[in-house]
N, C-alpha and C positions, 0 to 999 in steps of 0.2 A: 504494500500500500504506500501510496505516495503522501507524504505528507503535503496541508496546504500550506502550511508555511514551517520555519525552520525551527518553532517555540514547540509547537506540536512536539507528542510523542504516541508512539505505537501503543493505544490500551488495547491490545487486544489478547492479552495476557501469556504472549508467546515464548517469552522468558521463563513463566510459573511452568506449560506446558514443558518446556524443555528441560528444567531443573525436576520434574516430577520423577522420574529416572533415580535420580541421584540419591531423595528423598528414600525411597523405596529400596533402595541398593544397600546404603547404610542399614536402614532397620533387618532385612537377611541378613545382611553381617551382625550386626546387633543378637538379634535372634539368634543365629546360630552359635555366638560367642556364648552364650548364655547358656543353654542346651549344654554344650561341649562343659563349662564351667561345674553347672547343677551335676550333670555327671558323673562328678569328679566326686560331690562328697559322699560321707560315707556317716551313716548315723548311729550314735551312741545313745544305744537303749536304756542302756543302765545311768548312765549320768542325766540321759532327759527323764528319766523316772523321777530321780533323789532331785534334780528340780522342780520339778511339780507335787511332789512330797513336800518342799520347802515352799510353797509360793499357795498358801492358802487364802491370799487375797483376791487369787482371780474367780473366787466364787463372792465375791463382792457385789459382781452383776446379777447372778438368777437370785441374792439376797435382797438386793434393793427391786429387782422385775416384781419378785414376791409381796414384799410390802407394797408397791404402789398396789396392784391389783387386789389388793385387799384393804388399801384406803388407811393406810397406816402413815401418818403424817410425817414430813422431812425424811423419808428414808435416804436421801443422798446424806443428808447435812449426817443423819446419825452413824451410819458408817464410815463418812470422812473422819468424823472424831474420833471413830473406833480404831481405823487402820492407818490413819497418819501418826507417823515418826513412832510405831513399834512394827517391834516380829508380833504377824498374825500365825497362829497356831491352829493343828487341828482342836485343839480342846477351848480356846479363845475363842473361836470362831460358832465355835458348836453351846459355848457360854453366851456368846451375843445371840446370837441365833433363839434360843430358849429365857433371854431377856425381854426380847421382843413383845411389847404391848400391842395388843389387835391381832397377831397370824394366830389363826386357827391350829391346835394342837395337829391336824392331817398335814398342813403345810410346814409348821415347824419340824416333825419326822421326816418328810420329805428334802426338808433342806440339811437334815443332819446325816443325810444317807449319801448327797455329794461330797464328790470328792476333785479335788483337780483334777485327778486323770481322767475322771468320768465326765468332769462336767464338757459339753460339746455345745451347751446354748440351743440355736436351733442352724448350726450349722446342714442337718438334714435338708430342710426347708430349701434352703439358699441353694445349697448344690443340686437342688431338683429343680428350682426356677432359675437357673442360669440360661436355658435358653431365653426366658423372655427379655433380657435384657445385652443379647447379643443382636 
């Protein structure tokens, strides 16, 4: 295309088209680098165990899911004050848990029956609706 005058420039995005190659080239490389790297490692059963043995604040979330749906007031604010700046413990934890004003005696056994390594959330759910959100 001819330009009309020499201020003009080509919009007609023929540079984005030509650079899309390049875009796409890297991420293969990317991709594949990544593949090749994941690879490589190699997982340690036993030490991701005795960490999730040690890490019983990540049952913090189906604690706080529990109280809201049972309409149990500040359950962020009360387990912030619970698990900031100490070690949470299984027996801590299973003590806050059976402190709780308002959870129904069904829901309080049920939250004393997780355990870190069990708990999964509803990762189920997500890895079945992943198609709708590709």
């Amino acid at each position: 295309k001819l330009p009309i005058s020499r201020w003009q420039r080509d919009l007609t995005d023929s540079t984005v088209l030509r650079n899309l190659g390049v875009g796409l080239g890297h991420s293969v490389l990317a991709y594949n680098s990544m593949l090749k790297g994941t690879g490589k490692l190699q997982l340690d059963e036993r030490r991701l165990a005795t960490d999730l043995d040690n890490s019983w604040e990540v049952l913090a979330e189906p604690i706080q899911t529990v109280m809201r749906r049972h309409g149990v007031s500040e359950p962020y604010e009360k387990l912030k004050a619970f698990t900031r700046g100490q070690k949470v413990t299984q027996k801590s934890m299973q003590s806050f848990v059976e402190g709780v004003e308002g959870l129904p005696e069904s829901a309080k056994a049920a939250l004393k029956e997780l355990t870190p390594a069990s708990y999964i959330g509803n990762a189920v759910e997500q890895a079945k609706s992943i198609r709708n959100h590709i």
